[in-house]
C-alpha positions, 0 to 999 in steps of 0.5 A, spaced: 622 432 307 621 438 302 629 440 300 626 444 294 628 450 297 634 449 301 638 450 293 636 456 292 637 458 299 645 454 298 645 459 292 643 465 295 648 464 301 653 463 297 653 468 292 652 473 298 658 471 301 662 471 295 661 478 293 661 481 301 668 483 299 667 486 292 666 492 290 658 494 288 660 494 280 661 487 281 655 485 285 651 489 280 654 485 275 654 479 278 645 481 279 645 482 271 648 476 269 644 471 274 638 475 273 639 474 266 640 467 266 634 466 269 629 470 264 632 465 260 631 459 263 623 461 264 621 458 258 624 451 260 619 451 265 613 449 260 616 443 259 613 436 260 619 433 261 625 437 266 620 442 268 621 441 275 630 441 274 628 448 271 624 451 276 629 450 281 635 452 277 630 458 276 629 459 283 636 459 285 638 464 280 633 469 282 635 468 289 643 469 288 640 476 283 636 478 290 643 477 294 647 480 289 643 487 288 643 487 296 651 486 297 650 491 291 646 497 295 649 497 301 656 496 299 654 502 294 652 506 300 657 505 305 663 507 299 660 513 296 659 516 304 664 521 307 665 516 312 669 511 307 673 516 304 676 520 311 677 513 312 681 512 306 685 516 308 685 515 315 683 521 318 682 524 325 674 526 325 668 527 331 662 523 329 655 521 332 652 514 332 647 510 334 649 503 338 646 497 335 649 492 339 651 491 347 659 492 347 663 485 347 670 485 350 676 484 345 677 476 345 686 479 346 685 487 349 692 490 347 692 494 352 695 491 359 690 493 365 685 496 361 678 495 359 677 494 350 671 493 347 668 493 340 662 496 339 657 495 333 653 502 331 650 506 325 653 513 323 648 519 325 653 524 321 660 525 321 665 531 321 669 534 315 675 539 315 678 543 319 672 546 322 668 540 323 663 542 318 657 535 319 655 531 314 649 527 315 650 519 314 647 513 316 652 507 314 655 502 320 661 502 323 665 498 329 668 503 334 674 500 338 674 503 344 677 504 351 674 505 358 669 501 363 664 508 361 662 504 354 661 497 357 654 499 360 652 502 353 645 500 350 642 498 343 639 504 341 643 510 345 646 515 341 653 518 343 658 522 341 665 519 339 671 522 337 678 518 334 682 515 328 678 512 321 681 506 319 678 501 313 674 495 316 677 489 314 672 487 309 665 485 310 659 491 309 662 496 316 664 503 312 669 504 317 672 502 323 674 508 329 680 508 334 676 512 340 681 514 345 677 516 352 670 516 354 663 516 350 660 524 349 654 526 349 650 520 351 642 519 350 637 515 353 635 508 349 629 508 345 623 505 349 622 499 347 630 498 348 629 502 355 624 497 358 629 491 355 634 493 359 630 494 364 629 488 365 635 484 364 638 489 370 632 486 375 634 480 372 641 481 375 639 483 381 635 478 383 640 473 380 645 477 386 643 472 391 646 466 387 653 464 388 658 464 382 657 461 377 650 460 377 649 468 378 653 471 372 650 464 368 641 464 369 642 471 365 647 467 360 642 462 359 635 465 359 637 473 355 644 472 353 646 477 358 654 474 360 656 481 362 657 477 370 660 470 366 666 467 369 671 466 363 672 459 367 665 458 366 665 460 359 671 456 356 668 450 361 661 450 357 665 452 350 670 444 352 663 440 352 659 444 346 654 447 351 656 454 347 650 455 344 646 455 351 650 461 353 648 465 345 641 465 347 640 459 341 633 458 337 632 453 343 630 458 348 627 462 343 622 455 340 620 453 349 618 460 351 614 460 345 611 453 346 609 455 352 605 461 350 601 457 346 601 452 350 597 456 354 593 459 348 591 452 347 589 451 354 585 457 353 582 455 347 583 461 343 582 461 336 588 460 331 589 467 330 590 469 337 595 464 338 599 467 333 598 474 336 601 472 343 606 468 340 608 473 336 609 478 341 613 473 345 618 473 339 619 480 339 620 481 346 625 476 346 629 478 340 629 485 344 631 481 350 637 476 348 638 482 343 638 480 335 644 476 335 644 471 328 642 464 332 636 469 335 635 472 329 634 465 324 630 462 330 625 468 330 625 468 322 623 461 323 619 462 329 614 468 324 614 464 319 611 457 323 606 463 326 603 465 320 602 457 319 599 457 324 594 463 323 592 460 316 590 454 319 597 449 317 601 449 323 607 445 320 615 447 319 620 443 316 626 444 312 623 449 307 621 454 313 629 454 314 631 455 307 625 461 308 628 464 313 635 464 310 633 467 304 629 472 308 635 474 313 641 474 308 636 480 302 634 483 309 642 483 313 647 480 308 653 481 313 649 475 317 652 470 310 659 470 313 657 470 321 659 463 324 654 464 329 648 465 323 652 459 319 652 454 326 645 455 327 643 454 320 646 448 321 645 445 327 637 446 325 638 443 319 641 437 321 636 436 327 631 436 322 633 432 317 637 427 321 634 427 328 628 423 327 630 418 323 635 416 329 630 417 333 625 412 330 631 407 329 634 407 337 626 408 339 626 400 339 631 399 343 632 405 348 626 408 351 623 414 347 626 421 351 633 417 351 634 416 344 630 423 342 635 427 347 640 422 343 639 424 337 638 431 337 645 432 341 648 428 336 644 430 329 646 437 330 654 435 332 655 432 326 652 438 322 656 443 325 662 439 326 666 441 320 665 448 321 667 448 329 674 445 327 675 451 324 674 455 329 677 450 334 682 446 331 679 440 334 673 435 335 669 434 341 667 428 343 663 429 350 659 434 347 653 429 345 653 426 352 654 433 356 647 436 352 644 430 353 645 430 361 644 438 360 637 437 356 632 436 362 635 442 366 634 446 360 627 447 359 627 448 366 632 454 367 630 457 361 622 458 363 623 459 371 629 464 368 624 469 364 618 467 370 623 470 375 624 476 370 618 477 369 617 478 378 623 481 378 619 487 374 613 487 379 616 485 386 624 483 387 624 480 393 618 475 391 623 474 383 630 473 389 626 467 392 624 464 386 630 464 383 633 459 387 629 454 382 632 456 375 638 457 380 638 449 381 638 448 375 643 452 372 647 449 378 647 442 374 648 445 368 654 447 371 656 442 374 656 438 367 660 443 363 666 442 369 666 435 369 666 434 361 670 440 361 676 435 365 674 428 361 681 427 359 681 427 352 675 429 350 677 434 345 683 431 339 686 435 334 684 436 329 687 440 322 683 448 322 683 450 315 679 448 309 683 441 308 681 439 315 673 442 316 672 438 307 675 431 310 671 431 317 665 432 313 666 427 309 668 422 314 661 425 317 658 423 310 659 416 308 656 413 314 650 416 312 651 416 303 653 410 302 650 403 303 653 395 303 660 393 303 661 400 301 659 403 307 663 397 312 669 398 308 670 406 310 667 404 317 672 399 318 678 403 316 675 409 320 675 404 326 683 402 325 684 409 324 682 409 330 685 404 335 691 406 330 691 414 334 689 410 341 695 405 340 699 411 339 697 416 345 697 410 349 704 408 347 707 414 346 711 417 352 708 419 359 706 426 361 708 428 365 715 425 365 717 422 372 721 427 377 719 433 373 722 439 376 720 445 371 715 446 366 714 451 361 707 451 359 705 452 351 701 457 353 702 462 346 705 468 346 704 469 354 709 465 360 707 460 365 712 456 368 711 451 374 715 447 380 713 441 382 712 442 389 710 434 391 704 431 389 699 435 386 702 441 388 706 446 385 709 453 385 705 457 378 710 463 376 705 467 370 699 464 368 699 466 361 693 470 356 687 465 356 685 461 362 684 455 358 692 454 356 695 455 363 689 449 366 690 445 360 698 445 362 696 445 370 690 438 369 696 434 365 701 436 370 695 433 375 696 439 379 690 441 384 693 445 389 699 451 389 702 453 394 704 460 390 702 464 384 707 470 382 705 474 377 711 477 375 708 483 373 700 485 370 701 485 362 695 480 359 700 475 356 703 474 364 696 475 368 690 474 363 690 467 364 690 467 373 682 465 373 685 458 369 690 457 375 684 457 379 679 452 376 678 447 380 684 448 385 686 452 391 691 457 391 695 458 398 697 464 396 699 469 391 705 475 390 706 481 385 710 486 384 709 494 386 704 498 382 700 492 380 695 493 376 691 487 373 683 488 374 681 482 370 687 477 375 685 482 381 678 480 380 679 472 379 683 472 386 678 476 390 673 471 387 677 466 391 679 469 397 687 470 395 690 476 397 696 477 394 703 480 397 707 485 394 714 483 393 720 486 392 728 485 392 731 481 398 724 478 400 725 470 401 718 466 400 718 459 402 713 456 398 713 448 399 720 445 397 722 451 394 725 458 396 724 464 392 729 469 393 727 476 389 732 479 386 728 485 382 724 489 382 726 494 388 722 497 393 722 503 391 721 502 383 717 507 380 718 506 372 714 507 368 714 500 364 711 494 367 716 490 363 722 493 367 718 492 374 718 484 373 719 480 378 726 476 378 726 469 381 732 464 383 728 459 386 732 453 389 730 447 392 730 448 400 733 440 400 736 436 395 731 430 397 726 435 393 721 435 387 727 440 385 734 436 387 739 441 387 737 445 380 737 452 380 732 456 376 733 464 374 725 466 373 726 473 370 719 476 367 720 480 362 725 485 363 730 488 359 736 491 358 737 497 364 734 492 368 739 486 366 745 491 367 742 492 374 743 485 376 750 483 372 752 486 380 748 480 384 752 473 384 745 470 385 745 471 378 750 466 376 751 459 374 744 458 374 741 451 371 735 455 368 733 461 365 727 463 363 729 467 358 727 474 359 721 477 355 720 472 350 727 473 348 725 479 345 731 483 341 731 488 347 737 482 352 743 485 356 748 480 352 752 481 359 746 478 363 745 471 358 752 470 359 753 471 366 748 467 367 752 460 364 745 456 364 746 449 363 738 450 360 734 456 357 727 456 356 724 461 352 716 461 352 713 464 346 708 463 340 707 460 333 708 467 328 706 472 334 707 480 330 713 482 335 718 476 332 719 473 338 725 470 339 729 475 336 734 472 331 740 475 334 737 473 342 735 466 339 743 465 336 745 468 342 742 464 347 743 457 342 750 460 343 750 459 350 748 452 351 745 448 346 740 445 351 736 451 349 728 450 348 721 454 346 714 452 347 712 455 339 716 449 337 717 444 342 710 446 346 710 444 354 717 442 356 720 439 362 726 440 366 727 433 370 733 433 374 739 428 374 746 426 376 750 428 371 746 435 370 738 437 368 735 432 363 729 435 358 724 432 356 717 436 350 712 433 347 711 438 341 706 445 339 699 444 341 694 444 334 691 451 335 
C-alpha cells in the first residue's frame, strides 16, 4: 500500500481549490512561492538521514506550483476576454458557442410550466457594441436557458444564443448568459460526437419496449443517459446510495474494460494488444457516458493501469489514484470543487485501502463473494460519508445492504446494456429482444432501491455543514486509528449514544397523532395538505416542489390510496411535487383548475392513467368522507396570473362520524387580493376551522378575507429562509392576530389538526433537517 503519492495529490487539491476563486495575481504568486520552497528544499534530499520527508514535501510543493499556475492561466484567460468585462457590466450580447456537455434540467426551474436547463459550452466569439462588431474568444460559460428545443442538444454542436451577461458566481466559467427562446443557427456534432449520439439513441429506442421504469433506467445504468428517468426512480436510488449507479461511476467503466481484456487474454494476444483494445474501449465509453468526473477519474486510472500493462507491470493501487488526480486537476482544475470528482476519488480510495483488509477478516467467517461484496459497499460509504451529509443533511444506513443486493445485477445490467447498443446499431429488432436480459436485471435493482427507499428510518438527520461532515469523520476514524481500551471507550459511548437516539424516537410522541384529521406537510417553500379519508386513504390538496417531500409526509401518514388530488393551480411549489404522490399508491382521481399547464404533473398523471377533471366554482366533489364544494376559480376565468386562478376549497365532512368529525377546513391556493375581495361575498367562507393561509401568507392578503374567515386554526406552509419573505411580517401578525392557534411548517414542520370536543386540537413535531 503506496501512499507516498496520495500528500502530494492532498496538496495539489487542496491548493487548486482554495485559488479557484482568486484572482490570477494571486495564484501566479501562490506558484512563485511554492515553487520557490520547493527549490529550496531540494538540497535537503542528499541527506542521509530525512532525505525520504524531504522528497515528499518536495513532491507536494511542486504539485501545488503546477496547480497554482493552472488556476493561474486559465482564470487569466477567462478575465482578460471581452466576455468577462461585458458581463461586468451586465450587457445584452449575441454569441456563438460550442456545447461541451448535455444540457441537465435546473434541480428548482423558476419559471412555472416551462422547461429550464443549463448548459455547459465554450465561446467561439462574442458581440461587442451597438453594431454587433465579433471578437473571436474561447472561454467557458453556462447559459441559462429556456425552451424544450435546447434538451436535444449535443456536446460539440455549435449554436448561436443571444441574452443577458451575468458574472458566474466563482469558479473558472467567464460568464454565465440569460437566453430567452430557442438556440440559432444550430450545427451538426462533430463525428466522433454524432456516432456517440447515435448510439445512445438506438439504445433507447430498443430499451422502448420495457415498462417504466426499467426503460428510462438501462441507459441511466450503462451510458448515464437519464433523459427518460422518472423523478420517483432517481430519489428512490438517491435514498438507498445507488446514486452512482445512475452517474456512469468507474465501476461500468473497470467491468466493460475487464471483459475487453478478458477477452484479449482468451485470444492470447500480447500485452500491447490488449492495452490497445482496452484503450479503445476507454475512449468509446468516455464518448459514451460523456466526461462526467467519476468517468473521468476511472478512465485517467483506467490509461494509466493499461500503460502498466503495456510495460509488463500490470498492477494498480493507491498511487494510480493519486497519478490521476494529479493528472486531472493540471489538466481541468474546476474538477477540484466537483462533488462528483471528490465522491468518486474517495469512494475509491476507501475501497482501496479499506476493502480488502475487511474482506480477509470476514473471509473467515462469511463465505468469500459475501464478505467482499460487504466490504466494498461499506468501504466506500465510509469514505464518502462526510461529504454525503453535506449534500443531504443526513446518514444512510440501507446503503450497505441496498448496493450488496444490487451488486450481482450490476454486472449483468452493464455488460448486456452496451451488447444491446451494440445490436441496436446493426439490427434493432434483434437489440429489443435481447433486451429483456439487462431489463431484468435492472428491474431488480429497481425493486431494491424501492424497498430500501420505504425502510422507515433508513436515513437520520444529520448537521450538513462543515462542523457535522468533521465530527461524522471522526466518529468514522476512531474505529480504525485507534487500538485497546481507547478503541472500546469511543465504541461504547457511540454505542450509548445510539440507544440514547432509538429510546428517544421510540418514546417520543406517535406520528401521526391518532383521529388526525388535516396535515400540512413540510414540504419547503411549496403547499401540501392531506385529509384523512379512513384507513390508508386520503384527499392530498397540492404536492409540493420536489417528490421526495410530499412522499416522505405521505409514507408517515401510512397513506396508500387517495381518493383525490387537487392541484389548486400549476405553479412548481404546488404541482412539482405530483410523481411523489404517486410513488407507490393509486391515485382514483384527479382535478385542476382552467388553463392548467404543468408538463412535469401532466406527465406523472398520465404515466398512472389519471386523467384529471377541470374544476371550477359550484362543483361539489365527494371525495371518501369529505365533500369539497369550490368556491373559486369561475368557469369563465381568463387571468393571466396562476396565482388568482387557484382552486379555493371548503371541505367539510359528509358525516360527523368521519376521520373529519364536524371540521371545516377553507384550502385557498395561492390567491391574492382581487380574488379574496371576490369571495368576501360568499357566506361559505365564514366561521371556518381552518384556513390554509393564502399564498404562503404572502404580504399580497385581502385583511377582510382573514378576518371574515373567523378560523379557530391557520395553517401557513412555508420554507426556512425562502427569498420571497414569506410569511409576510405584516400577513404573520395579522394572522396571529386572529387566532393564537396559528402554525407554519418552517417552524413547526408537518403539523396535524385533530378534532375535539371542545374544538380542533393541534399537534407538530418540529423542521425537518434539510
Amino acid at each position: 500500500m503506496d501512499l507516498r503519492l496520495a500528500v502530494p495529490a492532498a496538496g495539489l487539491w487542496l491548493t487548486v481549490l482554495a485559488l479557484l476563486d482568486a484572482s490570477p495575481r494571486t495564484a501566479f504568486l501562490t506558484a512563485a512561492v511554492t515553487g520557490t520552497a520547493a527549490a529550496a528544499v531540494l538540497p535537503l534530499l542528499r541527506r542521509p538521514r530525512g532525505g525520504a520527508a524531504a522528497a515528499l514535501l518536495a513532491a507536494t510543493l511542486v504539485c501545488a506550483a503546477g496547480g497554482a499556475l493552472a488556476v493561474a492561466g486559465r482564470s487569466a484567460a477567462v478575465a482578460a476576454g471581452p466576455v468577462a468585462a461585458l458581463a461586468a457590466a451586465e450587457q445584452h450580447t449575441e454569441l456563438s458557442a460550442v456545447v461541451s456537455l448535455d444540457p441537465r434540467p435546473r434541480a428548482n426551474p423558476a419559471v412555472p410550466g416551462r422547461a429550464e436547463f443549463v448548459v455547459d459550452a465554450r465561446t467561439e466569439w462574442v458581440a461587442l457594441g451597438d453594431d454587433g462588431t465579433r471578437v473571436r474568444t474561447r472561454v467557458p460559460v453556462v447559459l441559462l436557458v429556456h425552451g424544450e428545443e435546447w434538451r436535444h442538444l449535443v456536446p460539440s454542436q455549435p449554436v448561436r444564443a443571444a441574452g443577458r451577461l451575468v458574472p458566474a458566481d466563482g469558479g473558472l466559467e467567464a460568464a454565465l448568459l440569460l437566453v430567452r427562446g430557442p438556440p440559432r443557427e444550430v450545427g451538426p456534432p462533430s463525428t466522433a460526437h454524432a456516432w456517440a449520439e447515435e448510439v445512445r439513441e438506438r439504445l433507447r429506442r430498443a430499451c422502448a419496449v420495457l415498462p417504466r421504469p426499467e426503460r428510462g433506467l438501462l441507459p441511466a445504468l450503462v451510458v448515464g443517459d437519464t433523459s427518460g428517468l422518472d423523478a420517483e426512480t432517481a430519489e428512490a436510488f438517491r435514498a438507498t446510495g445507488l446514486t452512482h449507479l445512475l452517474t456512469v461511476s468507474g465501476a461500468n467503466l473497470a467491468v466493460m474494460t475487464g471483459v475487453v481484456l478478458a477477452v484479449a487474454r482468451w485470444c492470447r494476444l500480447p500485452p500491447w494488444a490488449s492495452a490497445a483494445a482496452g484503450a479503445a474501449t476507454i475512449a468509446g465509453f468516455v464518448l459514451l457516458a460523456r466526461p462526467e468526473p467519476s468517468v473521468l477519474r476511472a478512465a485517467f486510472m483506467g490509461a494509466l493501469a493499461l500503460v502498466s500493462l503495456a510495460v509488463g507491470r500490470p498492477r494498480i493501487g493507491v498511487a494510480t489514484l493519486a497519478a490521476a488526480v494529479i493528472g486531472l486537476l493540471l489538466f481541468a482544475p474546476a474538477l477540484a470543487a466537483s462533488f462528483g470528482f471528490a465522491l468518486s476519488v474517495l469512494a475509491t480510495g476507501g475501497i482501496m485501502v479499506l476493502a480488502p483488509r475487511w474482506r480477509d477478516a470476514w473471509a473467515q467467517r462469511l463465505p468469500t463473494w459475501l464478505a467482499e461484496a460487504v466490504a466494498v459497499a461499506l468501504a466506500a460509504q465510509v469514505a464518502c460519508a462526510p461529504l454525503l451529509v453535506l449534500l443531504s443533511a443526513e446518514v444512510t444506513w440501507v446503503s450497505v445492504p441496498a448496493n450488496v443486493l444490487a451488486g450481482p445485477f450490476v454486472p449483468v445490467a452493464t455488460v448486456g446494456g452496451f451488447a444491446v447498443a451494440a445490436l441496436a446499431s446493426v439490427a434493432l429488432p434483434v437489440a429489443r429482444a435481447a433486451v429483456w436480459v439487462p431489463g431484468t436485471a435492472v428491474h431488480w435493482i429497481c425493486v431494491i432501491a424501492d424497498a430500501g427507499a420505504r425502510v422507515p428510518h433508513g436515513a437520520l438527520p444529520w448537521r450538513s455543514d462543515v462542523a457535522g461532515a468533521l465530527l461524522l469523520a471522526a466518529l468514522l476514524a476512531a474505529p480504525l486509528v485507534l487500538r485497546g481500551r481507547a478503541r472500546r471507550a469511543v465504541a461504547a459511548v457511540t454505542a450509548a449514544a445510539v440507544v440514547a437516539a432509538t429510546a428517544v424516537t421510540c418514546l417520543a410522541a406517535p406520528w401521526p397523532p391518532s383521529g388526525w384529521a388535516v396535515v400540512a406537510c413540510d414540504v419547503g417553500q411549496g403547499d401540501a395538505l392531506v385529509l384523512a379519508a379512513g384507513r390508508a386513504d386520503a384527499v392530498v390538496v397540492d404536492a409540493g416542489l420536489r417528490p421526495e417531500d410530499v412522499d416522505r409526509c405521505l409514507d408517515g401518514l401510512r397513506v396508500r390510496r387517495v381518493v383525490l388530488l387537487v392541484l389548486t393551480h400549476h405553479d412548481l411549489d404546488h404541482a412539482g411535487g405530483t410523481g411523489g404522490v404517486l410513488r407507490g399508491r393509486t391515485v382514483r382521481e384527479a382535478a385542476v383548475p382552467p388553463g392548467f399547464d404543468a408538463p412535469v404533473a401532466a406527465a406523472a398523471l398520465a404515466r398512472a392513467g389519471v386523467r384529471p377533471r377541470t374544476v371550477h366554482t359550484g362543483q361539489d366533489l365527494a371525495a371518501g368522507p369529505w365533500l369539497l364544494s369550490v368556491l373559486w376559480p369561475p368557469s369563465d376565468f381568463a387571468g393571466d396570473d396562476p396565482n388568482e386562478g387557484s382552486v379555493v376549497l371548503l371541505a367539510r365532512p359528509s358525516s360527523p362520524r368521519g376521520p373529519g368529525g364536524t371540521l371545516s377546513v377553507l384550502l385557498t391556493g395561492d390567491i391574492e387580493e382581487s380574488a379574496q375581495r371576490a369571495l368576501l361575498a360568499d357566506p361559505a367562507i365564514r366561521g371556518v376551522d381552518v384556513l390554509k393561509t393564502p399564498h404562503h401568507g404572502a404580504a399580497t392578503q385581502e385583511g377582510a378575507f382573514l378576518d371574515a374567515t373567523g378560523a379557530r386554526v391557520t395553517l401557513t406552509s412555508v420554507g426556512a429562509d425562502n427569498p420571497y419573505g414569506h410569511p409576510a411580517p405584516a400577513t404573520w401578525a395579522r394572522l396571529t392576530a386572529l387566532t393564537p392557534a396559528s402554525y407554519r411548517t418552517d417552524r413547526h414542520g408537518d403539523v396535524a389538526v385533530v378534532p375535539g370536543p371542545d374544538g380542533p386540537v393541534v399537534h407538530w413535531r418540529g423542521p425537518r433537517a434539510r
